[in-house]
HTML snippet that shows the backbone in 3Dmol.js (N, CA, C, O; Angstrom):
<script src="https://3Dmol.org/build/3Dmol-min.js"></script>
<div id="view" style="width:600px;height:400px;position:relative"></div>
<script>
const pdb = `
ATOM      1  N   UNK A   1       8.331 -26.491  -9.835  1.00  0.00           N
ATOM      2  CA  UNK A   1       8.510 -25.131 -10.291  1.00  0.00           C
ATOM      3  C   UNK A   1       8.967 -25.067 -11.741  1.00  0.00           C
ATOM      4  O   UNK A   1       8.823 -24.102 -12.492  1.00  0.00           O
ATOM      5  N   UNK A   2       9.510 -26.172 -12.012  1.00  0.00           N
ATOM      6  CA  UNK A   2       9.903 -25.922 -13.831  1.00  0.00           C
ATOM      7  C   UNK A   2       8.994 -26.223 -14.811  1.00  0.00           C
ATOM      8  O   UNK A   2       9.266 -26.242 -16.011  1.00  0.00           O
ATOM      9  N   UNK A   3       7.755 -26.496 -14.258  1.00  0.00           N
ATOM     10  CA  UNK A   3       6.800 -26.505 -15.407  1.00  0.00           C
ATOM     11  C   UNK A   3       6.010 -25.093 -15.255  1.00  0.00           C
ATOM     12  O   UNK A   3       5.152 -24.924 -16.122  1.00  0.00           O
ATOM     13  N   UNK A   4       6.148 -24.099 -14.346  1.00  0.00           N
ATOM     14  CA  UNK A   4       5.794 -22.577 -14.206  1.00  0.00           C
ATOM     15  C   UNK A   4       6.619 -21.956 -15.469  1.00  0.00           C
ATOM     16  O   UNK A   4       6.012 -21.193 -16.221  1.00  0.00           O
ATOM     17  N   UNK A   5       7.813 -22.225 -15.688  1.00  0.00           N
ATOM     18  CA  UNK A   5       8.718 -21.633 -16.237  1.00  0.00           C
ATOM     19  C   UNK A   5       8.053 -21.777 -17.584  1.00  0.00           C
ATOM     20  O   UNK A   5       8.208 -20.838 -18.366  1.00  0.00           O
ATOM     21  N   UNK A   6       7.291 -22.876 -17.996  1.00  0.00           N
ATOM     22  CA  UNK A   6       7.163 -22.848 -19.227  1.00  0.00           C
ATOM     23  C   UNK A   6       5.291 -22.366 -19.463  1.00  0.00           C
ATOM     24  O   UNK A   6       4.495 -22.661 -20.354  1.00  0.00           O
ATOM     25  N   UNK A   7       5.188 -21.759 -18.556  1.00  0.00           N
ATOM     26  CA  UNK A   7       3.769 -20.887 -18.752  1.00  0.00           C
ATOM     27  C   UNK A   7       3.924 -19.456 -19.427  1.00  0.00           C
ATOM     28  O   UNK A   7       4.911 -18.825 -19.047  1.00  0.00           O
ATOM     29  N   UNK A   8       3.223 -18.932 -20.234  1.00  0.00           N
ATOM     30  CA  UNK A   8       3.666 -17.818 -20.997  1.00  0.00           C
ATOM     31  C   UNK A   8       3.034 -16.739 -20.208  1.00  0.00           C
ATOM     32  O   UNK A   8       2.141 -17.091 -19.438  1.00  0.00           O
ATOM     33  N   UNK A   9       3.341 -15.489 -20.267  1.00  0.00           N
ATOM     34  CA  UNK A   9       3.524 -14.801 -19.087  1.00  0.00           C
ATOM     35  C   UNK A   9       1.318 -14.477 -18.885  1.00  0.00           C
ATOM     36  O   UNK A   9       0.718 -14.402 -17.813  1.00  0.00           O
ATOM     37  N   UNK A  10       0.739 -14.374 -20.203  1.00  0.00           N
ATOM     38  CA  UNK A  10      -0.739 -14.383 -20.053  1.00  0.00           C
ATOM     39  C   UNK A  10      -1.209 -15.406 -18.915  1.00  0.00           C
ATOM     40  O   UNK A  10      -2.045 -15.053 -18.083  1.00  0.00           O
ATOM     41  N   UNK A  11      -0.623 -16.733 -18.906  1.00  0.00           N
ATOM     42  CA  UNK A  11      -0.900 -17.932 -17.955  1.00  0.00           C
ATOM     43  C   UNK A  11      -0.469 -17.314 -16.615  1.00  0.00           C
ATOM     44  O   UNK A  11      -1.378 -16.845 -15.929  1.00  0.00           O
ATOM     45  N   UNK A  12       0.625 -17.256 -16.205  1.00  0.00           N
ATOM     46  CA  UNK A  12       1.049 -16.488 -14.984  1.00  0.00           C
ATOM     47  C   UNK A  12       0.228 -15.850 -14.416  1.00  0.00           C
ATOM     48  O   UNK A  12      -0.227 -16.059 -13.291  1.00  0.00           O
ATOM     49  N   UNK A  13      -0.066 -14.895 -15.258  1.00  0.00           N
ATOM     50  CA  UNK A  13      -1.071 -13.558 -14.359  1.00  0.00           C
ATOM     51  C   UNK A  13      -2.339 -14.113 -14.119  1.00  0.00           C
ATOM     52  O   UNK A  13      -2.896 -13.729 -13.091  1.00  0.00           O
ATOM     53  N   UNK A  14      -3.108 -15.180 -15.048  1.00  0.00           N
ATOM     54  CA  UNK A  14      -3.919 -15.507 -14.698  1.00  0.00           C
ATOM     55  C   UNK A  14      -4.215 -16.711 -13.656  1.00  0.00           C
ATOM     56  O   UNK A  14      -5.200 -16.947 -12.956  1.00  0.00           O
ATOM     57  N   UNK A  15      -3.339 -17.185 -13.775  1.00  0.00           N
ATOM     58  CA  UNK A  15      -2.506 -18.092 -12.069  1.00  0.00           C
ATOM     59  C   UNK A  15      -2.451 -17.839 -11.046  1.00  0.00           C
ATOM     60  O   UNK A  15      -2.550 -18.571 -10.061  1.00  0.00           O
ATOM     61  N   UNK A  16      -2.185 -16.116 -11.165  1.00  0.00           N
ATOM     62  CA  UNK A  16      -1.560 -15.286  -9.876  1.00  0.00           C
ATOM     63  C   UNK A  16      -3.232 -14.719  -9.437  1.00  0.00           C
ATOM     64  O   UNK A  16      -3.404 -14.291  -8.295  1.00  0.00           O
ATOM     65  N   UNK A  17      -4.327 -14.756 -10.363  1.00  0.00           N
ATOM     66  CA  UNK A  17      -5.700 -13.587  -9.993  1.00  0.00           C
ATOM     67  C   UNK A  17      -5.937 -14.646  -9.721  1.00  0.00           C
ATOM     68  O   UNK A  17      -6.051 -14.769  -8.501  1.00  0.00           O
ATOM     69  N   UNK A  18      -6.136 -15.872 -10.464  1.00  0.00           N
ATOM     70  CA  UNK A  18      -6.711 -17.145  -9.784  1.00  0.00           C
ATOM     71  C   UNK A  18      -6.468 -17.403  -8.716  1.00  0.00           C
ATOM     72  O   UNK A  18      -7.548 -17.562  -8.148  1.00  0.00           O
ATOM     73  N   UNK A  19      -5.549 -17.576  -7.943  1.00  0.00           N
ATOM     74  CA  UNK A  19      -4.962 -17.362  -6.719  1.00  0.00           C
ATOM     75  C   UNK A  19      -5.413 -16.633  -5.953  1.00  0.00           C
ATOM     76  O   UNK A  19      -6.109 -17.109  -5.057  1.00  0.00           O
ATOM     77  N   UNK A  20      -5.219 -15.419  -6.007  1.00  0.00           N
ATOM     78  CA  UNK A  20      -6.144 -14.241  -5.447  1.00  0.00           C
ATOM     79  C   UNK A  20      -7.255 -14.496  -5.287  1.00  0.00           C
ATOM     80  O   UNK A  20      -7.504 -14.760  -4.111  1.00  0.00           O
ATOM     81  N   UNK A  21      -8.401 -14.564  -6.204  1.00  0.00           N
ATOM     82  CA  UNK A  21      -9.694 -14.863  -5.959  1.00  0.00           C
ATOM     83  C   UNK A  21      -9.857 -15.653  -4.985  1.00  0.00           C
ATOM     84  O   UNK A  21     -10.610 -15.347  -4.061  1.00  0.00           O
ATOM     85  N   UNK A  22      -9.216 -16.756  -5.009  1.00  0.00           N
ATOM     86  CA  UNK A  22      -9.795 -18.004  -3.915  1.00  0.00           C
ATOM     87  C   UNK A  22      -9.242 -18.099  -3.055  1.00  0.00           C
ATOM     88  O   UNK A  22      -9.526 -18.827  -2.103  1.00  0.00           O
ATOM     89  N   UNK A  23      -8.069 -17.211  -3.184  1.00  0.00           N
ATOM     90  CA  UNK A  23      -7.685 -16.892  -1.236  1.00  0.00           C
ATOM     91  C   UNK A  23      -8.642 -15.930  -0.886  1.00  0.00           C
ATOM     92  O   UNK A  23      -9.094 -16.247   0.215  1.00  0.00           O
ATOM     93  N   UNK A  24      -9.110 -15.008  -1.262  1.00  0.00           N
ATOM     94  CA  UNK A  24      -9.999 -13.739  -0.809  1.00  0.00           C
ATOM     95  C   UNK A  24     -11.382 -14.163  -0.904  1.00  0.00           C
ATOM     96  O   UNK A  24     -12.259 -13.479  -0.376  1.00  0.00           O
ATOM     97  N   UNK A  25     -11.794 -15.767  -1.845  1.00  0.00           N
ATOM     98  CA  UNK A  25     -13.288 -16.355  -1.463  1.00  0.00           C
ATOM     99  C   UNK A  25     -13.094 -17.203   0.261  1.00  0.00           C
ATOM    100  O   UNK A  25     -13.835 -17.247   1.243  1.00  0.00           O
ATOM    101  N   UNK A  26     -11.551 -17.851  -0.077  1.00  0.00           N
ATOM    102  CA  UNK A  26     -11.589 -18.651   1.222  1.00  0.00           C
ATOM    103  C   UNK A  26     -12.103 -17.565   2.627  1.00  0.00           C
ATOM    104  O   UNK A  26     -12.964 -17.590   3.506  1.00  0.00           O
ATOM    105  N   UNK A  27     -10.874 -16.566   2.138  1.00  0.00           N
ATOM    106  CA  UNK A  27     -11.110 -15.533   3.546  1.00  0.00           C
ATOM    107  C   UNK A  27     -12.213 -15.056   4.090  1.00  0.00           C
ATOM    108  O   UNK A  27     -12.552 -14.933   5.267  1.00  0.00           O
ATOM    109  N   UNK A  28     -12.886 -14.727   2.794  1.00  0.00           N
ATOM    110  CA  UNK A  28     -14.470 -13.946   3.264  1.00  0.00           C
ATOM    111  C   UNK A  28     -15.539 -14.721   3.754  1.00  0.00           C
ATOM    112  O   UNK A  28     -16.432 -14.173   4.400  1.00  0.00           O
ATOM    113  N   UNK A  29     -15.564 -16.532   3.411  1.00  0.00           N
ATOM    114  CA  UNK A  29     -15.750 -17.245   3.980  1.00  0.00           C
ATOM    115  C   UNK A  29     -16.149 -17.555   5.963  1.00  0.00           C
ATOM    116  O   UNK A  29     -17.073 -17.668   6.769  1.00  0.00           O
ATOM    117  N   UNK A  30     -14.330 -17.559   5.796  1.00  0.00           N
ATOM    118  CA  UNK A  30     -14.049 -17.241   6.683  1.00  0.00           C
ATOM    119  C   UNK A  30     -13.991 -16.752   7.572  1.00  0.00           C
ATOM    120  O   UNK A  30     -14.494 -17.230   8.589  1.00  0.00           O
ATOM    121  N   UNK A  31     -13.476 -15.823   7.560  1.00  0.00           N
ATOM    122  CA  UNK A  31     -13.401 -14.543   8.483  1.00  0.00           C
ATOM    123  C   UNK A  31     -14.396 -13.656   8.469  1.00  0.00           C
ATOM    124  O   UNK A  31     -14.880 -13.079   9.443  1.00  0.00           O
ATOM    125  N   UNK A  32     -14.725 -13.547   7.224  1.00  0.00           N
ATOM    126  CA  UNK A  32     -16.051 -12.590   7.198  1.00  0.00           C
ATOM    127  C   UNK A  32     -15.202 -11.364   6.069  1.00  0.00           C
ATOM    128  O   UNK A  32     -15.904 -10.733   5.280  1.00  0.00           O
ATOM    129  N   UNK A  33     -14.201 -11.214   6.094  1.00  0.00           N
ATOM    130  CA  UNK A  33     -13.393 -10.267   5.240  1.00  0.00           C
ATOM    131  C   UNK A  33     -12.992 -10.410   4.325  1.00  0.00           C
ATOM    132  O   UNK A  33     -12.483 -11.515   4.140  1.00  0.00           O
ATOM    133  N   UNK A  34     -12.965  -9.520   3.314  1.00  0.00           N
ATOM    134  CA  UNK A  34     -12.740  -9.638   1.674  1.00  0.00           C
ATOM    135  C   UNK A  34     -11.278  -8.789   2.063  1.00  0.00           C
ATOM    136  O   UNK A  34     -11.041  -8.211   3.123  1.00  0.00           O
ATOM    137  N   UNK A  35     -10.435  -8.900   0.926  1.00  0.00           N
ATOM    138  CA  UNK A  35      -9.472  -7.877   0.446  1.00  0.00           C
ATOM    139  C   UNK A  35      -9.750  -7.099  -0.420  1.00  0.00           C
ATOM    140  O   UNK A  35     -10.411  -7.411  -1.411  1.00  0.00           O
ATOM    141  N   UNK A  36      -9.387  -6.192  -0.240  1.00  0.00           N
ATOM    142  CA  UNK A  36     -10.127  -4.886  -0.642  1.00  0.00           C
ATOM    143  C   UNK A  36      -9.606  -4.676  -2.376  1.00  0.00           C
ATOM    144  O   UNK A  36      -8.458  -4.649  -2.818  1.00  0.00           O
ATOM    145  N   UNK A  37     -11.005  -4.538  -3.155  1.00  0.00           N
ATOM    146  CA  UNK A  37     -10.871  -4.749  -4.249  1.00  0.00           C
ATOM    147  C   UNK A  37     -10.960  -6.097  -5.035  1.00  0.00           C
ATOM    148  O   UNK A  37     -10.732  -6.367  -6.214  1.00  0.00           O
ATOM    149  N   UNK A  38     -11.454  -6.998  -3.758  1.00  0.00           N
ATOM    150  CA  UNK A  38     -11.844  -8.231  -4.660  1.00  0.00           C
ATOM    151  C   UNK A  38     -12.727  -8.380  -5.684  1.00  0.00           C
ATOM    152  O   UNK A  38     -12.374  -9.127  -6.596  1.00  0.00           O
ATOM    153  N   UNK A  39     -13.362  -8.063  -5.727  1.00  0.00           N
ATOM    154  CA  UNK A  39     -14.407  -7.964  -6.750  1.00  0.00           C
ATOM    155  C   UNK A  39     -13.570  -7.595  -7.943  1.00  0.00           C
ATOM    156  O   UNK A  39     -13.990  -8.269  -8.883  1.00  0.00           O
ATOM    157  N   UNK A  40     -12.456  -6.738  -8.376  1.00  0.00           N
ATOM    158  CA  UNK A  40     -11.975  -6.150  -8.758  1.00  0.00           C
ATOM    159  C   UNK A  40     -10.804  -7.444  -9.875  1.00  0.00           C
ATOM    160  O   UNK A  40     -10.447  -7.566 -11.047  1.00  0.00           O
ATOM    161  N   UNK A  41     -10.595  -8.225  -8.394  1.00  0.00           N
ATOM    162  CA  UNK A  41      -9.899  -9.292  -9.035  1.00  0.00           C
ATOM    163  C   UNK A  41     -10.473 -10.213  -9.936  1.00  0.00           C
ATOM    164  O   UNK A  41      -9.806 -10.770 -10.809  1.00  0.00           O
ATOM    165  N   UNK A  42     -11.550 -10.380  -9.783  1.00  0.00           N
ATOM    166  CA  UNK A  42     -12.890 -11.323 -10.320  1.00  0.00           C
ATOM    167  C   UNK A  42     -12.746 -10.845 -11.525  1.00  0.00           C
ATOM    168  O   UNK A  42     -12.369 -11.513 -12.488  1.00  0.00           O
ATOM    169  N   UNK A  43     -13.024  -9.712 -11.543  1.00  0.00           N
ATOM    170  CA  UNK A  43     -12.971  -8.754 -13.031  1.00  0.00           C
ATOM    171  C   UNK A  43     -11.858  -9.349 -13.979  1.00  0.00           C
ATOM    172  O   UNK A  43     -11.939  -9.725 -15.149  1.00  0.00           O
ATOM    173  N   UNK A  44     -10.901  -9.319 -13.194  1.00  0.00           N
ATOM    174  CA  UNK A  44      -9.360  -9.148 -13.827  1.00  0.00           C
ATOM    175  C   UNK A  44      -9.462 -11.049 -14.411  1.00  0.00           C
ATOM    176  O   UNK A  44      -9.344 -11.531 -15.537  1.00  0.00           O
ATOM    177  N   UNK A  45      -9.638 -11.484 -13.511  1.00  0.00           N
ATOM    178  CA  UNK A  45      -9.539 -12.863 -13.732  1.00  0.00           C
ATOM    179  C   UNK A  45     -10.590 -13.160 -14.632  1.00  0.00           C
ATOM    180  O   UNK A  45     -10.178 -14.153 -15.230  1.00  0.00           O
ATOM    181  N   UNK A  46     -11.388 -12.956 -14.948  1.00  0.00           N
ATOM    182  CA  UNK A  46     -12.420 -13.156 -15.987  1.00  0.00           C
ATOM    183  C   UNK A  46     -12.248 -12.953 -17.429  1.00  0.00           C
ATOM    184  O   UNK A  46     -12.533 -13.683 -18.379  1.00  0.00           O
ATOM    185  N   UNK A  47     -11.512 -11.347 -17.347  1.00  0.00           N
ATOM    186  CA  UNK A  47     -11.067 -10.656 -18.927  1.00  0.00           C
ATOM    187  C   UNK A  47      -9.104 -11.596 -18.840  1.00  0.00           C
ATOM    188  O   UNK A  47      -8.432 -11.715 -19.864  1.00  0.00           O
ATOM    189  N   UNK A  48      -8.797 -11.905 -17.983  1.00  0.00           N
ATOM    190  CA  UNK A  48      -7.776 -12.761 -18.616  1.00  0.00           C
ATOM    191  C   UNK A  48      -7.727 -14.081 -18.693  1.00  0.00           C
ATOM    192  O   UNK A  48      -6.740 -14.711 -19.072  1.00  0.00           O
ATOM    193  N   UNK A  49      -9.053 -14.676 -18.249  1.00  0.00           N
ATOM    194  CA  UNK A  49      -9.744 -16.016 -18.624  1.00  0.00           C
ATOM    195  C   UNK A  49     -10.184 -15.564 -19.904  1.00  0.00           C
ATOM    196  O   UNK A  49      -9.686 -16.443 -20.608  1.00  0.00           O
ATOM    197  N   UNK A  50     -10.687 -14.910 -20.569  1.00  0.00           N
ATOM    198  CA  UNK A  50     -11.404 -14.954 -22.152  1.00  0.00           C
ATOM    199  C   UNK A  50      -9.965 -14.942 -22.974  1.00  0.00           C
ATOM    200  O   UNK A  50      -9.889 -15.544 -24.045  1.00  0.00           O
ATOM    201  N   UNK A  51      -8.710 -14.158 -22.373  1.00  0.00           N
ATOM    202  CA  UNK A  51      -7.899 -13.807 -23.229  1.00  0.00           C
ATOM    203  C   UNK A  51      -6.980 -15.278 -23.220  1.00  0.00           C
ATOM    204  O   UNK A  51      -6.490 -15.557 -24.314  1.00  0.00           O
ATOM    205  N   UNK A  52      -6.790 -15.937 -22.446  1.00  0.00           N
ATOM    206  CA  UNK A  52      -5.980 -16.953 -22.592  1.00  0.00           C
ATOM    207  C   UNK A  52      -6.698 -17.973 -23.463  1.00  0.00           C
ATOM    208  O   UNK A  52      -6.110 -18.613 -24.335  1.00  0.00           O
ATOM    209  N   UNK A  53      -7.594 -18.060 -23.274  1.00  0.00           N
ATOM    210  CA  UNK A  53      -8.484 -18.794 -24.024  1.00  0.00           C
ATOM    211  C   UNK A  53      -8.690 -18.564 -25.613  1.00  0.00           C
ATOM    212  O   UNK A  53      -9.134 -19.394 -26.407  1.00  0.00           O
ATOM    213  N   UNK A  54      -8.227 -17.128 -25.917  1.00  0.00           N
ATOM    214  CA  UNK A  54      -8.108 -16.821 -27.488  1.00  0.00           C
ATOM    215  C   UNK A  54      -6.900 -17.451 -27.935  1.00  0.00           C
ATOM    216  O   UNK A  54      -6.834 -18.283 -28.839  1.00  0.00           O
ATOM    217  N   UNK A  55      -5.752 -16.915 -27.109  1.00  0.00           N
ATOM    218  CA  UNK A  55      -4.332 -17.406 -27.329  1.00  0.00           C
ATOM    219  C   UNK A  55      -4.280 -19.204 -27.412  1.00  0.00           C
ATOM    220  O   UNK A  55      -3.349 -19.891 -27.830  1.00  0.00           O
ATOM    221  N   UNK A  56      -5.287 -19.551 -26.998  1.00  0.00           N
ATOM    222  CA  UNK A  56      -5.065 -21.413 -27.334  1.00  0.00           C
ATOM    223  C   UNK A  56      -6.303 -21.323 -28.003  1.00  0.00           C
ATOM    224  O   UNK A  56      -6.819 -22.316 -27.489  1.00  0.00           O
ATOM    225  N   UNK A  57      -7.107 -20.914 -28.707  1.00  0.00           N
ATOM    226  CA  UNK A  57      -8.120 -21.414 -29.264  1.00  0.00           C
ATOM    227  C   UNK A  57      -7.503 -20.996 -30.738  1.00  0.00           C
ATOM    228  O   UNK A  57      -7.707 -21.787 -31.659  1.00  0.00           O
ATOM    229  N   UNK A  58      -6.823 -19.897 -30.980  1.00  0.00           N
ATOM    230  CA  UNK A  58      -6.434 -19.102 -31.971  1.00  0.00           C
ATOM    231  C   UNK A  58      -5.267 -20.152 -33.133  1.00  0.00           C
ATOM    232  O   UNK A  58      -5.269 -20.191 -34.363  1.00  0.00           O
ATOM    233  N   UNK A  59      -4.517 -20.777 -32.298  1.00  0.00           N
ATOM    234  CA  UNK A  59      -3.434 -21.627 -33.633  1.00  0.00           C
ATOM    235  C   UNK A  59      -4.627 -22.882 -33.864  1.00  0.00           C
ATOM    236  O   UNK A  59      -4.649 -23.605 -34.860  1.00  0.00           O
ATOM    237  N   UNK A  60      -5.525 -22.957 -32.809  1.00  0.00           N
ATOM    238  CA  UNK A  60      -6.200 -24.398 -33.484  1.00  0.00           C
ATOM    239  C   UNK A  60      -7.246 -23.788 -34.734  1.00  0.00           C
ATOM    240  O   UNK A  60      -7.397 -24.378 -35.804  1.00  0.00           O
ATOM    241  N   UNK A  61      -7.650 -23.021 -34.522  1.00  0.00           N
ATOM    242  CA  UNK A  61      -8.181 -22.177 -35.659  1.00  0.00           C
ATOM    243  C   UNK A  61      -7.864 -21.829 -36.912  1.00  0.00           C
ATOM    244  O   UNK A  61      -8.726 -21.747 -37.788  1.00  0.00           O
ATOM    245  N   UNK A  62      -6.449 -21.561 -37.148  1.00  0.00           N
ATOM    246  CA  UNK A  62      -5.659 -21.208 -38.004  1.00  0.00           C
ATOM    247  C   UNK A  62      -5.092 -22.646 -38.487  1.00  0.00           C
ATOM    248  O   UNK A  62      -4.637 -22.751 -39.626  1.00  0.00           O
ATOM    249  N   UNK A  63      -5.137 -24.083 -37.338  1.00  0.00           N
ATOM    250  CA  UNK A  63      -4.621 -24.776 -38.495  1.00  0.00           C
ATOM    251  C   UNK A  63      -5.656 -25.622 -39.191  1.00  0.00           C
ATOM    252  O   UNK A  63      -5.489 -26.286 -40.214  1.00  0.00           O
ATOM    253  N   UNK A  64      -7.022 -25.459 -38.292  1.00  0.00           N
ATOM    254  CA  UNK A  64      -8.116 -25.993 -39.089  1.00  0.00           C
ATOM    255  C   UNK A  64      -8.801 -25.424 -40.090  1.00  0.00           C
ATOM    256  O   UNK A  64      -9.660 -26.041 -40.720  1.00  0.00           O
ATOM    257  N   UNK A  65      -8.455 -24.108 -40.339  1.00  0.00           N
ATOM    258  CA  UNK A  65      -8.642 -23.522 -41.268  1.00  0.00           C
ATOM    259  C   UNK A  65      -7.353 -23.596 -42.616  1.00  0.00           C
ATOM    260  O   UNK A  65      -7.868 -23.313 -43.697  1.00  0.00           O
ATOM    261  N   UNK A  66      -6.369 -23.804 -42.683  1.00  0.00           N
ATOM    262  CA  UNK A  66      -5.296 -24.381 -43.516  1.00  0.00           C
ATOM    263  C   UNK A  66      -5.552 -25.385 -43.689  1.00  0.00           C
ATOM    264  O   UNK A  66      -5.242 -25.845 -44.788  1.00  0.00           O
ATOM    265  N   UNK A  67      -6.380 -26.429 -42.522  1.00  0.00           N
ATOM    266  CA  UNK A  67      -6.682 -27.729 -43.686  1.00  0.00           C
ATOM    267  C   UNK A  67      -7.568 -27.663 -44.969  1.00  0.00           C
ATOM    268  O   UNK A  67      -7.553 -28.115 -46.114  1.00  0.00           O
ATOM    269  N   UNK A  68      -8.560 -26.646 -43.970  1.00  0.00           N
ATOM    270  CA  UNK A  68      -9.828 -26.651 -45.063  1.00  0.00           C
ATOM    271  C   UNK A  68      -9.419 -25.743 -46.544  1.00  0.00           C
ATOM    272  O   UNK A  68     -10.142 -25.630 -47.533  1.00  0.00           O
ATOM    273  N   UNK A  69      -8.379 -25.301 -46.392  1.00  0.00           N
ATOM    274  CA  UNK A  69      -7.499 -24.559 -47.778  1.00  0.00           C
ATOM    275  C   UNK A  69      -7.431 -25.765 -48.395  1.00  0.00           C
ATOM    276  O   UNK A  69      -8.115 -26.093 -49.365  1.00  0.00           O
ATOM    277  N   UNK A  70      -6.490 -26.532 -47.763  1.00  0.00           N
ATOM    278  CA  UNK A  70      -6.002 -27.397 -48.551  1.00  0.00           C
ATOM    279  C   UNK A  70      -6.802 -28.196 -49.297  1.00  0.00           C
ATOM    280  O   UNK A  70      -6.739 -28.487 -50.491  1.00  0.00           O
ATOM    281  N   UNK A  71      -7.492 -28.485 -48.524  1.00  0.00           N
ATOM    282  CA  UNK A  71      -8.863 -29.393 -49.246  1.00  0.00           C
ATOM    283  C   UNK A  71      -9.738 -28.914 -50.330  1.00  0.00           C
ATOM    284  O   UNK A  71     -10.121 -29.609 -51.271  1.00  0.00           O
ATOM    285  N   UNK A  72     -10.099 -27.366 -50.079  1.00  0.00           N
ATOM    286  CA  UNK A  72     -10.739 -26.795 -51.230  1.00  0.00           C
ATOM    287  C   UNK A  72     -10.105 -26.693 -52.292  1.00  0.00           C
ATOM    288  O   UNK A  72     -10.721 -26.846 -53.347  1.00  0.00           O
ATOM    289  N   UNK A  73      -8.047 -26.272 -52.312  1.00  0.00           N
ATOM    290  CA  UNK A  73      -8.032 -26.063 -53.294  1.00  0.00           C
ATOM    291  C   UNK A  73      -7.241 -26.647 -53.901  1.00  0.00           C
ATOM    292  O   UNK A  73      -7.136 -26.467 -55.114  1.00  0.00           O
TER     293      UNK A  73
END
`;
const viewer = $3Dmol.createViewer("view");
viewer.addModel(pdb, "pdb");
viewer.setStyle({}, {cartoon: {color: "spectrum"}});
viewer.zoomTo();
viewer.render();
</script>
């Protein structure tokens, strides 16, 4: 549990839909039953899959772009 602690709260939520989704793929599987609004979660988990993905793509960006400062000038 103490490496949760150090997930920033964007990671969390997308932990928590991730979660969701694949209990509600297992279920429907399963049982035959969705939770209502799954699809919904899919959604959610998708637009906060692109967004976490800015938030770590974004400082590598910014420092590969400060190298290339440096180098030009």
């Amino acid at each position: 549990m103490a490496s949760l602690s150090r997930l920033t709260r964007l990671q969390r939520i997308t932990l928590i839909l991730f979660l969701i989704v694949a209990l509600n793929r297992l279920m429907s599987s399963t049982v035959g039953y969705s939770l209502l609004g799954g699809d919904l979660f899919t959604v959610f988990l998708v637009v906060f899959l692109v967004l976490s993905s800015l938030t770590l793509v974004w400082p590598l960006m910014r420092r590969v772009l400060g190298r290339v400062k440096k180098r030009s000038g």
